[in-house]
N, CA, C and O atoms as a DFTB+ gen file, in Angstrom:
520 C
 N C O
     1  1     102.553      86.464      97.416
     2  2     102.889      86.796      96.052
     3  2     102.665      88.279      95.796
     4  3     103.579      88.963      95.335
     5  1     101.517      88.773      96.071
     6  2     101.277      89.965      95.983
     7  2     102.383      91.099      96.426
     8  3     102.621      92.221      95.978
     9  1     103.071      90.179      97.704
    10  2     104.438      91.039      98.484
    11  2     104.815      91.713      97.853
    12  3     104.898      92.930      97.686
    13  1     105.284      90.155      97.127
    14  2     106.826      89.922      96.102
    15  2     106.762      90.977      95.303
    16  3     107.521      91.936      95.161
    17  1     105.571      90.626      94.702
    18  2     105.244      91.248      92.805
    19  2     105.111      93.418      93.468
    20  3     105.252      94.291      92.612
    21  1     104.839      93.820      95.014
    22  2     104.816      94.856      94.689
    23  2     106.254      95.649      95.544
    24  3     106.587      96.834      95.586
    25  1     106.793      94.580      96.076
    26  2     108.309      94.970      96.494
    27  2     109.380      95.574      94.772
    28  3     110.174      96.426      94.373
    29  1     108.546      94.275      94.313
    30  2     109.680      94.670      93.032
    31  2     109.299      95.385      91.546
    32  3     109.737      95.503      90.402
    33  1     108.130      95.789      92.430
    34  2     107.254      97.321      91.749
    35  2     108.121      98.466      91.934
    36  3     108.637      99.245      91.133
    37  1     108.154      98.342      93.543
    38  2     108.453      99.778      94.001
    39  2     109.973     100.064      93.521
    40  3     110.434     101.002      92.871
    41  1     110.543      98.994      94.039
    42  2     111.863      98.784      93.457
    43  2     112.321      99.582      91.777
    44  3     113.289     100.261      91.437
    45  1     111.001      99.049      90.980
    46  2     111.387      99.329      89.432
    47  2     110.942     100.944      89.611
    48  3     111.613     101.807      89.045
    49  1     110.139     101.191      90.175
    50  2     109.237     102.673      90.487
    51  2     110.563     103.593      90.769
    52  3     110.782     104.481      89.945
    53  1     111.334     103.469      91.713
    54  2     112.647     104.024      92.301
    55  2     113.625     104.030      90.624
    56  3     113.859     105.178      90.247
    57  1     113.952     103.347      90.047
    58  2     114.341     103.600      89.399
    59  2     113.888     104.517      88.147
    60  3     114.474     105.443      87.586
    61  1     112.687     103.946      87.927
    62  2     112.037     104.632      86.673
    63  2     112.190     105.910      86.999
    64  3     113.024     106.476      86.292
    65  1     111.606     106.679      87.947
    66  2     111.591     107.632      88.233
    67  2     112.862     108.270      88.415
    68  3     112.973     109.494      88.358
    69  1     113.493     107.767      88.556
    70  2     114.911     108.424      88.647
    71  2     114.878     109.495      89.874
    72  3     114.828     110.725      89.891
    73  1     114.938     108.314      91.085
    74  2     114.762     109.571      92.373
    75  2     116.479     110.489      92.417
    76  3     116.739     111.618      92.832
    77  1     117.180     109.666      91.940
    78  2     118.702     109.992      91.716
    79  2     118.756     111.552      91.360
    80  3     119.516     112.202      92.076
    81  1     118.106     112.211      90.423
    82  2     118.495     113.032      89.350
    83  2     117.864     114.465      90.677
    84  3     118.088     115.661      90.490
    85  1     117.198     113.982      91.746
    86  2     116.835     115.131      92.576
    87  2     117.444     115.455      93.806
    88  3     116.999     116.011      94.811
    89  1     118.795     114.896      93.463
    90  2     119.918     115.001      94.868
    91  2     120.767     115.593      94.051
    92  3     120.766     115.668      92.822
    93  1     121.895     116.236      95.291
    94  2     122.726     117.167      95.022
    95  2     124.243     116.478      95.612
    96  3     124.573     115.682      96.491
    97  1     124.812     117.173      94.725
    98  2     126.646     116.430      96.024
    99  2     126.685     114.980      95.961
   100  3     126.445     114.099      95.135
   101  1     127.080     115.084      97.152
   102  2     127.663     113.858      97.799
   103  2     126.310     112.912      97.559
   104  3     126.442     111.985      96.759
   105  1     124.996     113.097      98.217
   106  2     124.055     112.471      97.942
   107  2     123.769     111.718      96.903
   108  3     123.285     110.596      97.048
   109  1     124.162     112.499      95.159
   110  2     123.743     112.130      93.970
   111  2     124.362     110.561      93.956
   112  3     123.836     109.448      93.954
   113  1     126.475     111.306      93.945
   114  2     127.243     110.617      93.952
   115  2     126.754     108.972      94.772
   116  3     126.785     107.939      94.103
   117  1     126.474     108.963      95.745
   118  2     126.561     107.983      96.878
   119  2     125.150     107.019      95.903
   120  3     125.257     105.808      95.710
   121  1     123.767     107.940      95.334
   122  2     122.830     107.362      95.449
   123  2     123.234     106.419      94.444
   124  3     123.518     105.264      94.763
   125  1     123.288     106.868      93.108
   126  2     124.041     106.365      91.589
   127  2     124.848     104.870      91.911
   128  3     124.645     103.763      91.411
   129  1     125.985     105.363      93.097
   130  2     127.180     104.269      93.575
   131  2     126.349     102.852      94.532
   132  3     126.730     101.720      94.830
   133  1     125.313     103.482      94.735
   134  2     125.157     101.867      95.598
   135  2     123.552     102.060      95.959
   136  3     123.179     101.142      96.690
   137  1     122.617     102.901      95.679
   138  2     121.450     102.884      95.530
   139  2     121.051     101.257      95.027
   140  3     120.311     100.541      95.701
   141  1     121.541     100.918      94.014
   142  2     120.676      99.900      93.168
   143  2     121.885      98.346      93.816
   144  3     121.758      97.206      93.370
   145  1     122.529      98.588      94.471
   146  2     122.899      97.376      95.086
   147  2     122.580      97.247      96.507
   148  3     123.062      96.394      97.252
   149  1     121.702      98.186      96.846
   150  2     120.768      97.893      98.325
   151  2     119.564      97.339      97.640
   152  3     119.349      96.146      97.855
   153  1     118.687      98.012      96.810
   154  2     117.481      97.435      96.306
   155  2     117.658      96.506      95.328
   156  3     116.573      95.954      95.149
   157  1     118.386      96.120      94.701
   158  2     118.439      95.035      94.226
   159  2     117.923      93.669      95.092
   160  3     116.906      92.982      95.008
   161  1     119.184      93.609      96.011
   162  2     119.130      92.252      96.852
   163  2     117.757      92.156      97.309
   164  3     117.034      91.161      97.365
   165  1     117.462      93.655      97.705
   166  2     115.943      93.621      98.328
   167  2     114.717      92.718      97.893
   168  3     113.854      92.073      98.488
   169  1     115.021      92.956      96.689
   170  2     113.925      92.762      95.859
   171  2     114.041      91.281      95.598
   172  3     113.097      90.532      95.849
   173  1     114.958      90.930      95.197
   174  2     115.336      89.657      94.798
   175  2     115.004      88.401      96.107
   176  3     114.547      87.284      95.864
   177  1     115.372      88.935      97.535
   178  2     114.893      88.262      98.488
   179  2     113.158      87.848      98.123
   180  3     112.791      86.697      97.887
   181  1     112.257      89.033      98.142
   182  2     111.018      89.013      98.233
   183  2     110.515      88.081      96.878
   184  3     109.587      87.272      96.877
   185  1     111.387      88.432      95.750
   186  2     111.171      87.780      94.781
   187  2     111.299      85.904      94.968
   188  3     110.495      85.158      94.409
   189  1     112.325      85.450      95.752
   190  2     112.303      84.054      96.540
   191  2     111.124      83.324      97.423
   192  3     110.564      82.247      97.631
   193  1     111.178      85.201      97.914
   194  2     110.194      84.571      99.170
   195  2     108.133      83.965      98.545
   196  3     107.217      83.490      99.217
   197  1     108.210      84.289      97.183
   198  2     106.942      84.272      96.338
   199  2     106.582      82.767      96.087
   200  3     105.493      82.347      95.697
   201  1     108.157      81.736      96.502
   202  2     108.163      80.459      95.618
   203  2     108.190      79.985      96.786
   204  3     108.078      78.771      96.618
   205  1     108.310      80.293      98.409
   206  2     108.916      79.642      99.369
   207  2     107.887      78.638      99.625
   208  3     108.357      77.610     100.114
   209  1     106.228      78.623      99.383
   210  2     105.426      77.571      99.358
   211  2     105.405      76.585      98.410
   212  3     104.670      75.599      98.351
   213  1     106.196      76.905      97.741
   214  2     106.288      76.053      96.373
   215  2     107.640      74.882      96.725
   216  3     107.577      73.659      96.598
   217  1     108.647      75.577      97.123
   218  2     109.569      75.182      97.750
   219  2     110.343      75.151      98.927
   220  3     111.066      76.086      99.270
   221  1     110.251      74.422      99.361
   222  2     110.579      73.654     100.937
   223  2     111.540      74.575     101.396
   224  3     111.502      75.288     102.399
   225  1     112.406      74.466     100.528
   226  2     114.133      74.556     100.911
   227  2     114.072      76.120     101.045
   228  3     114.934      76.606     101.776
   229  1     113.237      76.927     100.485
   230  2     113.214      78.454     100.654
   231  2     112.626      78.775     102.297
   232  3     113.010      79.892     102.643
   233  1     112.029      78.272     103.076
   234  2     110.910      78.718     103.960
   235  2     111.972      79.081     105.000
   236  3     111.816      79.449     106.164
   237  1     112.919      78.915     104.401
   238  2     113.704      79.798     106.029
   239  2     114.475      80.465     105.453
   240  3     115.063      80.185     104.409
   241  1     114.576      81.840     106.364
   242  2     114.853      82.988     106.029
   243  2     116.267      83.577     105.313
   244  3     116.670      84.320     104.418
   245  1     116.739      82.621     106.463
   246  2     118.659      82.347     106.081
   247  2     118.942      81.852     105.142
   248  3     120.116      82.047     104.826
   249  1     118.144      81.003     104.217
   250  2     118.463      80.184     102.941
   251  2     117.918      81.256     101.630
   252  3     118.406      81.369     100.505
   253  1     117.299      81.632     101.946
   254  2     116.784      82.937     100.782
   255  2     117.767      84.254     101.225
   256  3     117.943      85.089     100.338
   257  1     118.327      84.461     102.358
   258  2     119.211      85.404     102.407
   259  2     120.556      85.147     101.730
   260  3     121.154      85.902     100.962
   261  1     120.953      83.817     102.205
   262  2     122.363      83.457     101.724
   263  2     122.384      83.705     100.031
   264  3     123.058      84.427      99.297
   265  1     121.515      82.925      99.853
   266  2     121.189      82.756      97.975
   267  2     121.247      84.117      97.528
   268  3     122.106      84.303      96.666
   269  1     120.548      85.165      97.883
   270  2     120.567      86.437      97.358
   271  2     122.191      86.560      97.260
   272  3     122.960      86.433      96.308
   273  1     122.415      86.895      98.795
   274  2     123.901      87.247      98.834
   275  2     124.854      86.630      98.266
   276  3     126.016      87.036      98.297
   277  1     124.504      85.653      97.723
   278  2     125.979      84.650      97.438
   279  2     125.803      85.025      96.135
   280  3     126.900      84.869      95.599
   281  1     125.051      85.416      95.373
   282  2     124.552      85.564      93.853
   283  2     125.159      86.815      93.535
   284  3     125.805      86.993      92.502
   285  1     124.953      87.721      94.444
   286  2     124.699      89.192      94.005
   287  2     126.387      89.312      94.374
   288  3     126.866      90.340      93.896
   289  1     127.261      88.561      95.043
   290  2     128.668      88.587      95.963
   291  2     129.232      87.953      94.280
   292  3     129.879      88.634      93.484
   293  1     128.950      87.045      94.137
   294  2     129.414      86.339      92.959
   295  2     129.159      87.418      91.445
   296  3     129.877      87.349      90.448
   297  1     128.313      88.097      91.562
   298  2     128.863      88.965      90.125
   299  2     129.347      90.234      90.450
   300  3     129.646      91.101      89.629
   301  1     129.410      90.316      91.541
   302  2     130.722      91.400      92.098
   303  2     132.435      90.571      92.149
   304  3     133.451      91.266      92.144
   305  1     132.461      89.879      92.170
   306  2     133.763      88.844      92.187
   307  2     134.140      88.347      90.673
   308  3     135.286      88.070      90.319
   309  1     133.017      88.284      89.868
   310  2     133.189      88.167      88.367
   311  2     133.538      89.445      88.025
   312  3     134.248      89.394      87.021
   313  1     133.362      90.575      88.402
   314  2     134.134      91.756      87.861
   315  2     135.361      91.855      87.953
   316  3     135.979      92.461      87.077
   317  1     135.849      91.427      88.765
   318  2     137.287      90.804      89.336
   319  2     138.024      90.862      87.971
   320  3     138.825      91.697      87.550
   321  1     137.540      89.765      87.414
   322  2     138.214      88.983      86.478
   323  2     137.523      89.562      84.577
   324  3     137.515      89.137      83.422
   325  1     137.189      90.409      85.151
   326  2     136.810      91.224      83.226
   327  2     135.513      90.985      83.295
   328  3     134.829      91.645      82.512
   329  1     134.794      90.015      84.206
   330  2     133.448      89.213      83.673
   331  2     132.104      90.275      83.459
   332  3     131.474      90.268      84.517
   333  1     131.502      91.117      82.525
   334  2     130.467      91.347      83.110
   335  2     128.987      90.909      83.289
   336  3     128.073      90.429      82.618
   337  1     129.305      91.436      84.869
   338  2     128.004      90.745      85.490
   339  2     127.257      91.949      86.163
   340  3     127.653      92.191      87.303
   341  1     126.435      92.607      85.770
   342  2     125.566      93.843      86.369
   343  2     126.532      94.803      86.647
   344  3     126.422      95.577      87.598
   345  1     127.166      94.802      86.127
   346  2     128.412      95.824      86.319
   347  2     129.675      95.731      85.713
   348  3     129.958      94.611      85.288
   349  1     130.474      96.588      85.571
   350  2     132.094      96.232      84.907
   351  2     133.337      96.522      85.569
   352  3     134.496      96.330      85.199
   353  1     132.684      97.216      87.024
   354  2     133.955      97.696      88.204
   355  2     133.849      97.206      89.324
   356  3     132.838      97.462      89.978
   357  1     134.811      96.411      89.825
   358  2     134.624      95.977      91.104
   359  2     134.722      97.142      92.405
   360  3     135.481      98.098      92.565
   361  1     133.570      96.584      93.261
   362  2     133.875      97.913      94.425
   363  2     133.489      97.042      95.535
   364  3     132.338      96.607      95.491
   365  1     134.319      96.661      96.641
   366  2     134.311      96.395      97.819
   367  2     133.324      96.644      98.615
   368  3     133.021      95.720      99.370
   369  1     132.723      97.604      98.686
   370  2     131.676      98.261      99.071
   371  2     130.289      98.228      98.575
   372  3     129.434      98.534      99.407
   373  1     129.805      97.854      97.140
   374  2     128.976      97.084      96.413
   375  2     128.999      95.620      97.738
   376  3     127.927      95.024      97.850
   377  1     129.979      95.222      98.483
   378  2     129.594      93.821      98.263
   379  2     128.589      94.085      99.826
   380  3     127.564      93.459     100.096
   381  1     129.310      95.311     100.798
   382  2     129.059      95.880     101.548
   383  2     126.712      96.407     101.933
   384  3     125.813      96.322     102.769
   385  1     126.936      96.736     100.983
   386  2     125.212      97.037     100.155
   387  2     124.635      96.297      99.730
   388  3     123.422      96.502      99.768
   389  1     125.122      94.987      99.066
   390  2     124.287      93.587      99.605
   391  2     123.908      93.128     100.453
   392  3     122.744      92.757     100.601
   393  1     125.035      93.007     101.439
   394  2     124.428      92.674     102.816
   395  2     123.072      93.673     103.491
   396  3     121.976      93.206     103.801
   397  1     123.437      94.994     103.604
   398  2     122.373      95.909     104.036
   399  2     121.130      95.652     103.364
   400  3     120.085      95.770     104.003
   401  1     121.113      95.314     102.146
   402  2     119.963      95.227     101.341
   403  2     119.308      93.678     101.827
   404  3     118.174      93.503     102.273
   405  1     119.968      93.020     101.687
   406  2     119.291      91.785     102.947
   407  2     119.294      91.782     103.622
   408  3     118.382      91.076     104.053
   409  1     120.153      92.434     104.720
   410  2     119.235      92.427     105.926
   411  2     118.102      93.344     106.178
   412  3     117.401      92.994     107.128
   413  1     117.794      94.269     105.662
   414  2     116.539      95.509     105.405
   415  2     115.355      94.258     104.654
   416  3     114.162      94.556     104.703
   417  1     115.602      93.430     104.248
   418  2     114.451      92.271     103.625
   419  2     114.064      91.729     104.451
   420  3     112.910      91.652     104.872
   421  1     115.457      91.047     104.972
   422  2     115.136      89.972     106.307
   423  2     114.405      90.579     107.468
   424  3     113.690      89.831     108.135
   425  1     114.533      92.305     107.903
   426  2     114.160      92.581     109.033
   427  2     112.860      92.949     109.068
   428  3     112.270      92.920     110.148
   429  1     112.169      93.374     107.838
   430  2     111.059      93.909     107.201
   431  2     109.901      92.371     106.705
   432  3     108.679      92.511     106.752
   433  1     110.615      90.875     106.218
   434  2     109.961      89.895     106.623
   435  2     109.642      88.986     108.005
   436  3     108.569      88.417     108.204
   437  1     110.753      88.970     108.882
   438  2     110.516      88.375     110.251
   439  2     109.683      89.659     111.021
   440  3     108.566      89.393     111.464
   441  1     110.127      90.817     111.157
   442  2     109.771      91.663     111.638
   443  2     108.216      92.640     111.565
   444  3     107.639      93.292     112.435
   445  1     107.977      92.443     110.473
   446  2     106.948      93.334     109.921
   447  2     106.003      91.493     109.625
   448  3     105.586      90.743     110.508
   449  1     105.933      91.241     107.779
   450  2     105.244      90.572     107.612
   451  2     105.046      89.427     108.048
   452  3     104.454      88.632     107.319
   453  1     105.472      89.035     109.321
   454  2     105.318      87.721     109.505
   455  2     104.482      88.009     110.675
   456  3     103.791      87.074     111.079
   457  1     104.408      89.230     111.348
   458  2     103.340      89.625     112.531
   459  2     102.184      90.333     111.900
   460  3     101.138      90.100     112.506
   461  1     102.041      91.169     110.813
   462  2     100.887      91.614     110.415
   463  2     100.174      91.321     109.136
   464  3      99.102      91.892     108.930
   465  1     100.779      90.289     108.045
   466  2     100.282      89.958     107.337
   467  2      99.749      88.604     107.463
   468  3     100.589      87.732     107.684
   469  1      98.352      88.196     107.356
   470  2      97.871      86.494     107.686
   471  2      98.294      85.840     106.979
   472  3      98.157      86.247     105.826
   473  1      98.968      84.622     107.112
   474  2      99.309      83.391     106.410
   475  2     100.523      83.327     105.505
   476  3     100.812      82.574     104.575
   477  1     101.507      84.955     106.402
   478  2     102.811      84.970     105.357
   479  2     103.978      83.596     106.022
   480  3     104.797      83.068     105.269
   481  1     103.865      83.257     107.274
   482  2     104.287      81.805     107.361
   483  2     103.622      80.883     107.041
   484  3     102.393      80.873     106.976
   485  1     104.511      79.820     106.753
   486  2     103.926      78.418     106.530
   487  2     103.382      77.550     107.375
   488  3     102.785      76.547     106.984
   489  1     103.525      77.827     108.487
   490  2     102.295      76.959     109.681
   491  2     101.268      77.829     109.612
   492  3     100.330      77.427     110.301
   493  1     101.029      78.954     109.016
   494  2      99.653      79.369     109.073
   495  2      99.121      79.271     107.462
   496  3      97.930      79.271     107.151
   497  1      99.786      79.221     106.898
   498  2      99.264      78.706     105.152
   499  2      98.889      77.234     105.577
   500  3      97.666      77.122     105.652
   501  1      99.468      76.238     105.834
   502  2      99.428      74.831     106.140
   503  2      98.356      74.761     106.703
   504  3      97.685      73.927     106.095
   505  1      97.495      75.404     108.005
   506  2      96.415      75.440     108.271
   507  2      95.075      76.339     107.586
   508  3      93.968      76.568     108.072
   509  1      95.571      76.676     106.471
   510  2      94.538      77.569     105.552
   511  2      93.715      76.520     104.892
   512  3      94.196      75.607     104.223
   513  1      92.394      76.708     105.126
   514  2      91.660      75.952     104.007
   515  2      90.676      76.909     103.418
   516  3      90.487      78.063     103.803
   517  1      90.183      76.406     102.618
   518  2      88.862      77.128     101.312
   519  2      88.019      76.192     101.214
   520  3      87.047      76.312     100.468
């Protein structure tokens, strides 16, 4: 939980701060255009991954990836059609920066927290007692 709650700290931190406003060019342009549809998904994974003891159906990795993606794919596809959904322009490439943004979750949970943090899987929570 603690992950979750400071993944989508840093996440809000990046924005608040407006790291955007200290790039130049192409950089600004690019950060503005798809900055917040890499960290979005990001966040939103970790934000899943907070309930995955709570719920069964989350504890694998691919099922909290898909869900992000299919969510965040789906109000890019509602722009399509007038809908707004976190946005009012469809861009191909938005759908492009979802994916990156989950897989940068996915590679940073199998990869990172599941070897150095204790008891971020569930066969090692399952054997946790107090």
């Amino acid at each position: 939980m603690v992950v979750g709650i400071s993944m989508m700290l840093a996440v809000a931190a990046i924005h608040a701060f407006r790291i955007g406003t200290y790039l130049n060019g192409d950089l600004y342009i690019y950060y503005y255009s798809y900055a917040s549809d890499v960290m979005i998904p990001f966040g939103m994974y970790f934000l899943l991954s907070m309930n995955q003891f709570q719920y069964r159906f989350l504890e694998k990795w691919y099922v909290k990836a898909l869900i992000v993606f299919g969510l965040a794919t789906l109000t890019e596809i509602l722009q399509i059609f007038g809908v707004y959904a976190l946005g009012v322009t469809f861009d191909i490439f938005d759908i492009l920066m979802f994916g990156i943004g989950v897989l940068i979750a996915v590679l940073l949970d199998k990869l990172v927290f599941e070897h150095f943090i204790p008891y971020w899987r569930r066969d090692a929570a399952d054997s946790f007692t107090i």
